[in-house]
C-alpha positions as CSV (number, residue, x, y, z in Angstrom):
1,X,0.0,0.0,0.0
2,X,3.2,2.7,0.8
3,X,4.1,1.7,-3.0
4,X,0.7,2.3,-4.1
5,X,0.8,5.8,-2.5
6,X,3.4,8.7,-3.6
7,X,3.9,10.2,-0.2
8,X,1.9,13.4,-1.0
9,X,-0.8,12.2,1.5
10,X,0.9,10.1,4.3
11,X,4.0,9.9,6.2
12,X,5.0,6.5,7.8
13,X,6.2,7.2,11.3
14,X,6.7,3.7,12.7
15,X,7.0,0.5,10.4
16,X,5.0,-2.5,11.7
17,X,7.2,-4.7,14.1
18,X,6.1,-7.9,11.8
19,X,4.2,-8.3,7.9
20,X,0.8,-7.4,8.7
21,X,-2.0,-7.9,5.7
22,X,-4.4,-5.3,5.3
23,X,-7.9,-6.4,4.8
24,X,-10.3,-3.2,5.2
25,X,-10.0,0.5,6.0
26,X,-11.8,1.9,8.9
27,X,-12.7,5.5,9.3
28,X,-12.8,6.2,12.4
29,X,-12.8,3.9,16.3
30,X,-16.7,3.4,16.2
31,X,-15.5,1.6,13.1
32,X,-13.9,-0.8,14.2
33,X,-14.8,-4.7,14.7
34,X,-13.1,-6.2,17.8
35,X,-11.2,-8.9,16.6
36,X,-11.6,-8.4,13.2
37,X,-7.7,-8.6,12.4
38,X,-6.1,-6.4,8.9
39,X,-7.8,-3.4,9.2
40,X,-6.3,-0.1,8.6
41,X,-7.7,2.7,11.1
42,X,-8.2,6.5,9.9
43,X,-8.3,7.9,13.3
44,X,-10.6,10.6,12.0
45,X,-12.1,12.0,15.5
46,X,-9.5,10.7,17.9
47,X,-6.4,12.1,19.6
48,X,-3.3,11.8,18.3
49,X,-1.5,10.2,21.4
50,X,-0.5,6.8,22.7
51,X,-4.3,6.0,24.3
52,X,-5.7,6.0,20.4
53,X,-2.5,3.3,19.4
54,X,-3.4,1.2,22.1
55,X,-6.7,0.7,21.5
56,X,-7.0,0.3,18.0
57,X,-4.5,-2.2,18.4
58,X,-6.4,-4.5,21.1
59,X,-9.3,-4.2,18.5
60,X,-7.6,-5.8,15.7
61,X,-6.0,-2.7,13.6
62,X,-2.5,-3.6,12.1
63,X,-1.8,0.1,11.3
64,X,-3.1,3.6,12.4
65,X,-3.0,6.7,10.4
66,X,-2.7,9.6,12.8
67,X,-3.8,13.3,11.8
68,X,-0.5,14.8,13.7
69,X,2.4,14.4,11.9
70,X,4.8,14.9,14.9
71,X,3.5,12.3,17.7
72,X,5.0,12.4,20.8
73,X,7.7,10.1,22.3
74,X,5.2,8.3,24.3
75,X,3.0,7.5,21.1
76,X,5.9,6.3,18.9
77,X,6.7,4.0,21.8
78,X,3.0,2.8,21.7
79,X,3.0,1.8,18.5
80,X,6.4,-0.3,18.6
81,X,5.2,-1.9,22.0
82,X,2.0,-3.2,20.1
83,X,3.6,-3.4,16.8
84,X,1.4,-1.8,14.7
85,X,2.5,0.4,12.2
86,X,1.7,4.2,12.9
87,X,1.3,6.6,9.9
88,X,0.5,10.3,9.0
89,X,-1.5,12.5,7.2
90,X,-0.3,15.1,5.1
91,X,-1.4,18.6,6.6
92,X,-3.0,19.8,3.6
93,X,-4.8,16.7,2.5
94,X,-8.1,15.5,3.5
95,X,-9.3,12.7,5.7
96,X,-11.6,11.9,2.2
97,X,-8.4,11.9,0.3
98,X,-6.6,9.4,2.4
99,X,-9.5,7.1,2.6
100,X,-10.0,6.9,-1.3
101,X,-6.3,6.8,-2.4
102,X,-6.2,3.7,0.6
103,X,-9.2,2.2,-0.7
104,X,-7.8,2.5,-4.3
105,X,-4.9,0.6,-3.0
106,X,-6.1,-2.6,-1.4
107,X,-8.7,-2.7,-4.1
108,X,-5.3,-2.5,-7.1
109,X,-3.8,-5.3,-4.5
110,X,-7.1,-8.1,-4.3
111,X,-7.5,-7.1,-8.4
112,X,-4.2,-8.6,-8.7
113,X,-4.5,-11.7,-5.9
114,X,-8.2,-12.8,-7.6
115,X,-5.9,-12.6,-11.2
116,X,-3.1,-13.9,-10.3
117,X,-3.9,-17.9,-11.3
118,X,-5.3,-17.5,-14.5
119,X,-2.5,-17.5,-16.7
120,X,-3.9,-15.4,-19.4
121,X,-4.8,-11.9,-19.3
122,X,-2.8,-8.8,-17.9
123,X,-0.4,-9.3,-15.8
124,X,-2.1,-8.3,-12.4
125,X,-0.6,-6.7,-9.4
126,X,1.1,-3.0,-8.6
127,X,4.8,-3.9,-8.8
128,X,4.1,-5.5,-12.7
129,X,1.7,-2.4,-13.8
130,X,2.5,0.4,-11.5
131,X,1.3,3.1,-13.7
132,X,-0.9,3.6,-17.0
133,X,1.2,4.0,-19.5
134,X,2.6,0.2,-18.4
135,X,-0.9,-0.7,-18.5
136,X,-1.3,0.5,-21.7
137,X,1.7,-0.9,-23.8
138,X,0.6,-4.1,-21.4
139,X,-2.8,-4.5,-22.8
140,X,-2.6,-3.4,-26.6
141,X,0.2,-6.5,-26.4
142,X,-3.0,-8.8,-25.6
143,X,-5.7,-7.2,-28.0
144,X,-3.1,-6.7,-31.3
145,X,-3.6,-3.2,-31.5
146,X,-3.4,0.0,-29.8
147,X,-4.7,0.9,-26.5
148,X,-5.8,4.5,-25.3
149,X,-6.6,5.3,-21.6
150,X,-8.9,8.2,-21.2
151,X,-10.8,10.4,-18.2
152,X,-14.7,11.0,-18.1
153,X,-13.9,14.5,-20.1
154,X,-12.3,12.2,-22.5
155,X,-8.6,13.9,-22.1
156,X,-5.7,11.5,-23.0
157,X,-3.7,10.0,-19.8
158,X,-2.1,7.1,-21.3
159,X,-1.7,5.3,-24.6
160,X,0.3,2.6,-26.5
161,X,3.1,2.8,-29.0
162,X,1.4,4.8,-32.3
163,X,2.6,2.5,-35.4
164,X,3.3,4.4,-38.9
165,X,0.0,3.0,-39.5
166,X,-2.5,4.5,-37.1
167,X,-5.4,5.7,-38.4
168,X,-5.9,9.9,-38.6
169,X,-8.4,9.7,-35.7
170,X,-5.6,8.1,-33.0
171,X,-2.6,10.7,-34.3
172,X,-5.3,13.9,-33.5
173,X,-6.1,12.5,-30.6
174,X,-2.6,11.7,-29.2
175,X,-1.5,14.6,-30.8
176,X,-4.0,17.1,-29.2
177,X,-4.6,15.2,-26.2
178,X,-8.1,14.6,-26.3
179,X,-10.4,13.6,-28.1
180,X,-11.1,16.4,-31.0
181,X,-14.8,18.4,-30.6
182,X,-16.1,17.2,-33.6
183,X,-15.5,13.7,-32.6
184,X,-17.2,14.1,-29.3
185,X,-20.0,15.5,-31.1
186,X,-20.5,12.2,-33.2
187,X,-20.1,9.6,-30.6
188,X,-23.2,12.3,-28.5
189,X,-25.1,11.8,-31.3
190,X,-24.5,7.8,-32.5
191,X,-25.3,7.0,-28.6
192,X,-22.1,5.5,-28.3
193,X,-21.1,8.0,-25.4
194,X,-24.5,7.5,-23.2
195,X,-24.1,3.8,-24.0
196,X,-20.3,3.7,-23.0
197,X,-21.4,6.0,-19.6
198,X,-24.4,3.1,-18.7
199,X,-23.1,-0.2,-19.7
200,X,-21.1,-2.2,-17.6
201,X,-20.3,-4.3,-21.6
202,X,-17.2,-4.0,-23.9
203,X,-18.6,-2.0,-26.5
204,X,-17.5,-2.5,-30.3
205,X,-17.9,0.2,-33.0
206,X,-17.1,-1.7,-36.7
207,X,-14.4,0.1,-38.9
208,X,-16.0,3.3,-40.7
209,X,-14.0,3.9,-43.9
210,X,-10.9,4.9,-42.6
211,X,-11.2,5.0,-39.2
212,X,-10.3,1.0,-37.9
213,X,-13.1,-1.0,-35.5
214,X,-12.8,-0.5,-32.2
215,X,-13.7,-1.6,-28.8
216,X,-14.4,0.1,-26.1
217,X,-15.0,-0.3,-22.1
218,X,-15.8,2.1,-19.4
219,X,-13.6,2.0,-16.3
220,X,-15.8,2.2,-12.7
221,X,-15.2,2.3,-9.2
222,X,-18.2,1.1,-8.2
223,X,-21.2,2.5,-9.8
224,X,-18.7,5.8,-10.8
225,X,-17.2,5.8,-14.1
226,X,-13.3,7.4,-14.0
227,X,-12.8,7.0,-17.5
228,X,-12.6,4.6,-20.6
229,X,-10.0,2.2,-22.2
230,X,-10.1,2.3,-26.3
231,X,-8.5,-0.1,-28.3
232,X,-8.0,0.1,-32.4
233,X,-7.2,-2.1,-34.7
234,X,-3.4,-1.1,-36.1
235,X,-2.9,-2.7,-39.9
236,X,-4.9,-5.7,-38.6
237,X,-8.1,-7.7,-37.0
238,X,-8.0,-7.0,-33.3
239,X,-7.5,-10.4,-31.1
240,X,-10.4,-12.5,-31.1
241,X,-10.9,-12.6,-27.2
242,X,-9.5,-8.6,-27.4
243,X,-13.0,-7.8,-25.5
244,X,-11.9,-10.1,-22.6
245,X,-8.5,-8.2,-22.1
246,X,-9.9,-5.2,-22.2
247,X,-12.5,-6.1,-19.3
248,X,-9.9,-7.2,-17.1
249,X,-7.5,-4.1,-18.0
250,X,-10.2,-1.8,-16.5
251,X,-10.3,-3.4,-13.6
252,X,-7.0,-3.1,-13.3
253,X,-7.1,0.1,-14.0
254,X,-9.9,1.5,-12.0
255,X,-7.6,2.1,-8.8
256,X,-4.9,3.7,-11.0
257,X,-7.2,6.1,-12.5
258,X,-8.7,7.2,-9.1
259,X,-5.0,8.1,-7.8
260,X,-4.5,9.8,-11.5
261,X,-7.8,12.4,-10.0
262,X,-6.3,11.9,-6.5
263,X,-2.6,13.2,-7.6
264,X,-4.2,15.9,-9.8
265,X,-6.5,17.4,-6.8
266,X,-4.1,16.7,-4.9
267,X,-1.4,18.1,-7.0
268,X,-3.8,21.8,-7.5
269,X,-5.1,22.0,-3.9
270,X,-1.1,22.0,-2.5
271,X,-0.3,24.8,-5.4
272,X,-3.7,26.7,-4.6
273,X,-2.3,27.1,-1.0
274,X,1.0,27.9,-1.5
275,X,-0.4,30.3,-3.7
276,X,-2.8,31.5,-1.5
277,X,-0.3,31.9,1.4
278,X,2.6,33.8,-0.8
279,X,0.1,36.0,-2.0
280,X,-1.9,36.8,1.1
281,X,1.5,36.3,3.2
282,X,0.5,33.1,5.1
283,X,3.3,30.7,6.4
284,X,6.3,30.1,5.1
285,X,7.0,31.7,1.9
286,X,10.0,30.2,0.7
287,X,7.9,26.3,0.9
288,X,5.2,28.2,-0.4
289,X,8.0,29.1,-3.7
290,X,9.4,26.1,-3.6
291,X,6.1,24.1,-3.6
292,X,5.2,26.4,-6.9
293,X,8.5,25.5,-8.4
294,X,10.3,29.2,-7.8
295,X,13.5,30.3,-7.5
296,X,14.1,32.8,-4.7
297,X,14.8,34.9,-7.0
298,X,12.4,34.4,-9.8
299,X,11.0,37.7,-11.1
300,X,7.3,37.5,-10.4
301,X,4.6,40.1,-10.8
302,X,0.9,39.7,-9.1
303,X,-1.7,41.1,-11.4
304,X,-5.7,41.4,-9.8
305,X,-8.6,41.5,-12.1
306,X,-12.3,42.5,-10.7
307,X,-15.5,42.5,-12.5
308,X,-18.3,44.1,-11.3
309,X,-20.2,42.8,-8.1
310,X,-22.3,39.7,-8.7
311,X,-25.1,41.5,-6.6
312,X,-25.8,43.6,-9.5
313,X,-24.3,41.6,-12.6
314,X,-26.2,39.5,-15.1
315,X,-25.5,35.7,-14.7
316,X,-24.1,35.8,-18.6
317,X,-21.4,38.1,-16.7
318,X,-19.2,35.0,-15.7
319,X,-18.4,34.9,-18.8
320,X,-15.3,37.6,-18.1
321,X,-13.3,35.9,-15.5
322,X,-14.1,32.3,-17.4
323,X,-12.6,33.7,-20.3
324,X,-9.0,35.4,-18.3
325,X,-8.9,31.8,-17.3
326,X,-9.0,30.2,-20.5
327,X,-6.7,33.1,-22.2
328,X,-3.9,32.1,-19.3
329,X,-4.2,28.2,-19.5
330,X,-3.5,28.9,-23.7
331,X,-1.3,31.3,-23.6
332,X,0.4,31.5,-19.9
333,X,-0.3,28.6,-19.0
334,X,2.3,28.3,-15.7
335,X,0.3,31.3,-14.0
336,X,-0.8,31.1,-10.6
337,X,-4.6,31.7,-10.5
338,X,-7.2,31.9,-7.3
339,X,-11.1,32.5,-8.4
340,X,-12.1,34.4,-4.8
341,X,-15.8,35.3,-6.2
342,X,-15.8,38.9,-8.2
343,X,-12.3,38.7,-8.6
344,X,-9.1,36.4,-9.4
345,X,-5.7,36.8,-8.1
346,X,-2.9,36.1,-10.6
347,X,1.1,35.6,-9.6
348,X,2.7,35.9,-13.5
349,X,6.4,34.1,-13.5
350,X,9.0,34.6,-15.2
351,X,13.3,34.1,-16.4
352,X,13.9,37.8,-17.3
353,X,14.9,40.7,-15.5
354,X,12.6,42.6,-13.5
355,X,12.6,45.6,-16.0
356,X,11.8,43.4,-19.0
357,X,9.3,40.9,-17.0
358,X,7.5,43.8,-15.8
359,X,7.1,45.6,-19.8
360,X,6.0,41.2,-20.4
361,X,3.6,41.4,-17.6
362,X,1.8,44.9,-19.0
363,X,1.6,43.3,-22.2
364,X,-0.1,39.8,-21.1
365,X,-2.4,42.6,-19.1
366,X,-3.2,44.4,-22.1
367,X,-4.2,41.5,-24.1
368,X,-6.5,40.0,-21.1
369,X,-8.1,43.3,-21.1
370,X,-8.7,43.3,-24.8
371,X,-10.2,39.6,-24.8
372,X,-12.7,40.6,-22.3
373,X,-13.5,43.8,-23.8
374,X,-14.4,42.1,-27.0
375,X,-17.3,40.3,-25.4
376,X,-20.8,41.4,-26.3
377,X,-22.8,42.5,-23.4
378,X,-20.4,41.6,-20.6
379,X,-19.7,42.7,-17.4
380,X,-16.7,45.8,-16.8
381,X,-13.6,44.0,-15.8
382,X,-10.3,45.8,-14.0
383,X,-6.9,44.8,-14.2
384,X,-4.6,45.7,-12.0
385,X,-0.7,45.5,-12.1
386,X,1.8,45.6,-8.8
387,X,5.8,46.1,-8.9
388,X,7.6,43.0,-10.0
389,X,9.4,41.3,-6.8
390,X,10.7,38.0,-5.8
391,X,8.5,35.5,-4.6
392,X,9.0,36.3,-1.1
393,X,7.5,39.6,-1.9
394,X,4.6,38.3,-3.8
395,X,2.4,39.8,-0.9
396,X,3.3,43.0,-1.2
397,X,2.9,43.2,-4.9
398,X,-0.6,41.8,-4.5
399,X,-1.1,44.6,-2.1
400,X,-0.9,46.9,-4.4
401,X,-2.4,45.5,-7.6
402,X,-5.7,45.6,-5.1
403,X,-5.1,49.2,-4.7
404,X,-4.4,49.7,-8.5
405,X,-8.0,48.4,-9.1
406,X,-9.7,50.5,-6.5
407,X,-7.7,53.8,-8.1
408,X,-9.2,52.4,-11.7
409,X,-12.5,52.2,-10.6
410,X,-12.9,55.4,-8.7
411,X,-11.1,57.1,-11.7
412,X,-14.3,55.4,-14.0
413,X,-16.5,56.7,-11.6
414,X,-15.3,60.1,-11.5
415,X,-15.4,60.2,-15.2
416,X,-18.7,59.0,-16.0
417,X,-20.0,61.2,-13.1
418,X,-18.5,64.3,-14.9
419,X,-19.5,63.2,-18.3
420,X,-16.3,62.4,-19.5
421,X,-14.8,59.2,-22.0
422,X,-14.1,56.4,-20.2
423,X,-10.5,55.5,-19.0
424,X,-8.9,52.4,-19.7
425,X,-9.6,49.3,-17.4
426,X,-5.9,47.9,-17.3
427,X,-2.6,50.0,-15.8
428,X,0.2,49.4,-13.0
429,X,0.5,51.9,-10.0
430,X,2.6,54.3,-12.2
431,X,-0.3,54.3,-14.6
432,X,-2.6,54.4,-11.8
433,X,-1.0,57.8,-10.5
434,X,-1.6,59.5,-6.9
435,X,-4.3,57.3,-6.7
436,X,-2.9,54.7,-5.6
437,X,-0.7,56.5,-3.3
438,X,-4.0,58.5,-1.6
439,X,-5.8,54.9,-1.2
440,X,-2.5,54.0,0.7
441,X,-2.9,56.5,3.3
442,X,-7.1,56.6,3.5
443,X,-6.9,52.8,5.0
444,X,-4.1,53.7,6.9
445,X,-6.5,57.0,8.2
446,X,-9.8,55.6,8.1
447,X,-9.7,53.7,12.0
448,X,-7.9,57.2,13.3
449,X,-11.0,58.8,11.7
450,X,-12.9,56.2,13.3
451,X,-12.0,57.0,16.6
452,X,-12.0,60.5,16.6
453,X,-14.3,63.7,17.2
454,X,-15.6,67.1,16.8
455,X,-17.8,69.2,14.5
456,X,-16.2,68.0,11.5
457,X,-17.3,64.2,12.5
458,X,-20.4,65.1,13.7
459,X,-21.4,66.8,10.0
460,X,-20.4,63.7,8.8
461,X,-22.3,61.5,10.8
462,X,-25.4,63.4,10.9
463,X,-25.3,64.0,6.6
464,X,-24.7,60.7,6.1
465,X,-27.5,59.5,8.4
466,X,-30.3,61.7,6.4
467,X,-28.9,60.6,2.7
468,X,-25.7,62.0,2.4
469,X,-26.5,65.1,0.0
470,X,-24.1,67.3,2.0
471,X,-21.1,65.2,2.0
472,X,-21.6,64.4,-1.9
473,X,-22.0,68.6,-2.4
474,X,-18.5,68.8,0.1
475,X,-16.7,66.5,-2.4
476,X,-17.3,68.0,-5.7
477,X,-16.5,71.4,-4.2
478,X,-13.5,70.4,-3.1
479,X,-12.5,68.2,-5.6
480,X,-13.1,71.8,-7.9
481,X,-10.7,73.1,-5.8
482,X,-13.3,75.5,-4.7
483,X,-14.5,75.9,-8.0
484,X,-18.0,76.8,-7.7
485,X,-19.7,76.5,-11.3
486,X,-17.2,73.3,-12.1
487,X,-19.1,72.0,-8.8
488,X,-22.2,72.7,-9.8
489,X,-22.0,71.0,-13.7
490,X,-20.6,68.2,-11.7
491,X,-23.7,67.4,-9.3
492,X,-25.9,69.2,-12.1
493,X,-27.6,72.1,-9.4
494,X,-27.5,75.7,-10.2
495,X,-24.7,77.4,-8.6
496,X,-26.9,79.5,-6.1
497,X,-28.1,75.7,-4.9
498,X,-24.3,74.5,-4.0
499,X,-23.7,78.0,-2.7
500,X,-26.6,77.7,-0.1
501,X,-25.5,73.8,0.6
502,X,-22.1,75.5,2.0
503,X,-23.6,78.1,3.9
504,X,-25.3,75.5,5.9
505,X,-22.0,74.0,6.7
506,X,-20.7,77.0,8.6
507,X,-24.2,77.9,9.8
508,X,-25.5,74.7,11.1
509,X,-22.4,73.0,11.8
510,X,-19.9,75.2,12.8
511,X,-17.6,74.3,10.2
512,X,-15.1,77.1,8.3
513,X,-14.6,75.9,4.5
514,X,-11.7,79.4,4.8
515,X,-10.1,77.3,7.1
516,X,-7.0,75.1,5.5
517,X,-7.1,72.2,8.4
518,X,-11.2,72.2,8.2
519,X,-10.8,71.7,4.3
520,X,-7.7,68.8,4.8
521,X,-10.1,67.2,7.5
522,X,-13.4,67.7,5.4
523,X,-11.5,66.6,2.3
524,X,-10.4,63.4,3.9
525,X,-13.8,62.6,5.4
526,X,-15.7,62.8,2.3
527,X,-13.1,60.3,0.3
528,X,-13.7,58.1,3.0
529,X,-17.3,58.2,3.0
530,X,-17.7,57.6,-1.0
531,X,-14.3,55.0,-0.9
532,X,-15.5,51.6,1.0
533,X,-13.3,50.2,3.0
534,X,-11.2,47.6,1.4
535,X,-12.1,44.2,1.3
């Protein structure tokens, strides 16, 4: 079973004092049978200490898989003294993980034992087939022709040797790695798909001018269905008991298949947190580089793109971020990506200098920008750039991309507001300007501003409490620089109207606008009040 399993999910801690055969898995101590001997226990629910060792072993378990990956003394000692062996999870995988990649295991092992006498057939076991790609060359060996191993979204994981006389069909599938769209379309509409998905039967499909016959079995764990197994004829008839080959490859390769989607959820939830945690500063961030496969001092630029808020965005709207996704995986197709609802967080890698990755990054920006602008009827998206830095300062660079798109869409604001064409979606914080810089300081102000007093506050609080017209007047005044009529156009009121708003300021509130610290205090207050806090 430790041969089955790659070590991305356990860690063995203490070998078993003597062979021990493993008969079932049991999730957890209610699940154990008392003196039912070869089980396996996933302590799920239990504490990670010597009292959990002892007692699984007195009710029959041979091994215990611990959620603590550093046991004490006194627990190690535990499991020598009953000689069991003591293993353990993986931090970041699950307990549903474990349990299926185990499962998968001990069934690869009994597909092998209940084989093993026949004679004929593939040869059974996990040291003779210990991946698909073996199982492949294995099997088109017993059929006389060649043998592709595909997943439920019919993507290639493992074929046979392709002759210089496969047909077209097998070289654009190899070749693509999948099966091409127009050829799913057929098999949807012959009903060999739906009848490939339902039967538990080898399924033949005669030769079709010059595509070859081929067979066909769907590979199940259970009553799910992890994939297929395809075999073609190759410059001759297939084997006459082909169909009975291929029914005993997919048992074989059921288990094999279920650590492929193991390894590969596996594989993505490991780079989603160690992109998570360089990005958002979690943990260690030279694992978390090393887990993404980064030099220390690998130029990398984090990039931040935000549509609108699904609250008030047509559903078609997911269209935008679906379509930065499939742009990267084409194009870019090593780029970090985390899908954190309105918005996706990018870390864009690169071997060049900082100076040149950073003119590459801008440009992979521009052309995201220009892909989503092209859609019909879609939902604004901004992009936003930070400085290129080395992995370790991937967190800081996120930091301000977030800020870039909160200066982008405040400047789109201000323009359509005052009538203005609209800027672009996309820049870095040197395109972004002040902005940037003035966000910067408002979070850093806004909890002093919080906390503080006086008339200034209490105009605040009292205008925003009745609607907010006065703070809304205060902002375009000042953001005229005391411009009266430029005000005006702005909130579209006569100029006597905003004139009569600021004489209530000083009249009701006590506030002087000919005062310099009033107007710094006043101006601050009102960019908090439109800017939300940041998320």
């Amino acid at each position: 079973m430790l041969a089955f399993e790659d070590g991305n999910a356990l860690r063995l801690l203490c070998a078993p004092s003597r062979d021990a055969e493993v008969h079932r898995i049991a999730v957890g101590m209610d699940d154990l049978a008392p003196g039912r001997r070869g089980t396996l226990l996933l302590a799920v629910g239990a504490a990670s200490d010597a009292g959990t060792v002892r007692e699984a072993a007195r009710r029959g378990a041979c091994a215990v898989v611990l959620g603590d990956t550093t046991p004490s003394a006194e627990t190690l000692a535990a499991a020598r003294e009953a000689g069991v062996a003591l293993l353990a999870r993986v931090g970041d995988v699950g307990w549903a993980e474990v349990a299926g990649l185990l499962r998968s295991a001990l069934s690869y092992a009994r597909a092998g034992l209940d084989d093993a006498g026949d004679g004929e057939g593939v040869p059974p076991g996990p040291e003779t087939i210990p991946s698909l790609a073996v199982l492949a060359a294995r099997v088109a060996a017993y059929v006389q022709g060649s043998i592709t191993i595909e997943d439920t979204q019919l993507r290639v994981l493992a074929h046979s040797a392709t002759g210089p006389g496969a047909d077209p069909l097998r070289r654009a599938v190899i070749l693509g790695g999948r099966v091409p769209d127009w050829r799913v379309a057929e098999l949807r509409r012959s009903g060999l798909l739906r009848a490939l998905w339902t039967s538990p039967d080898v399924l033949h499909r005669p030769a079709d001018g010059d595509i070859p016959e081929r067979l066909v079995v769907a590979v199940r764990s259970g009553r799910e269905v992890l994939g297929s197994i395809w075999a073609a004829a190759d410059g001759a008839a297939l084997a006459p008991d082909a169909a009975r080959h291929l029914r005993t490859a997919a048992g074989l390769a059921a288990p094999l298949l279920v650590r492929e989607r193991l390894r590969e959820s596996g594989t993505a939830h490991r780079r989603e947190t160690a992109l998570r945690g360089l990005l958002h500063g979690l943990g260690d961030r030279r694992t978390h580089a090393w887990s993404l496969g980064l030099s220390p001092d690998a130029p990398c630029a984090a990039v931040v793109a935000e549509r609108e808020s699904a609250r008030s965005a047509r559903r078609a709207d997911d269209r935008a971020l679906e379509v930065l996704v499939l742009e990267l995986a084409a194009h870019r197709p090593g780029t970090g990506v985390l899908r954190d609802g309105d918005r996706l967080s990018l870390l864009l890698t690169g071997d060049a200098s900082a100076a040149d990755h950073e003119a590459a990054v801008l440009a992979v920006v521009r052309e995201l920008d220009a892909a989503v602008s092209s859609l019909p009827d879609c939902a604004p998206v901004w992009l936003g750039v930070g400085p290129v830095a080395t992995p370790e300062r991937a967190a800081e660079s996120y930091e301000r991309a977030v800020l870039v798109v909160r200066a982008l869409r405040e400047r789109e604001a201000r323009a359509a507001a005052a009538g203005a064409p609209r800027p672009a979606r996309y820049a870095d914080a040197a395109g972004a300007g002040a902005s940037v810089e003035v966000l910067r300081i408002l979070d850093a102000v806004r909890p002093v501003w919080a906390s503080g007093g006086g008339p200034v506050h209490e105009l605040i609080r009292a205008d925003l409490a009745g609607g907010g017209e006065l703070v809304r007047t205060l902002a375009a005044y000042l953001d005229a620089g005391g411009d009266v009529a430029a005000a005006a156009r702005r909130l579209v009121v006569h100029p006597n109207t905003l004139r009569y708003r600021l004489g209530r300021v000083r009249e009701r509130h006590g506030v002087d606008l000919d005062d310099p610290d009033a107007r710094l205090l006043l101006t601050l207050a009102a960019r908090l009040a439109a800017a939300p806090p940041p998320d």
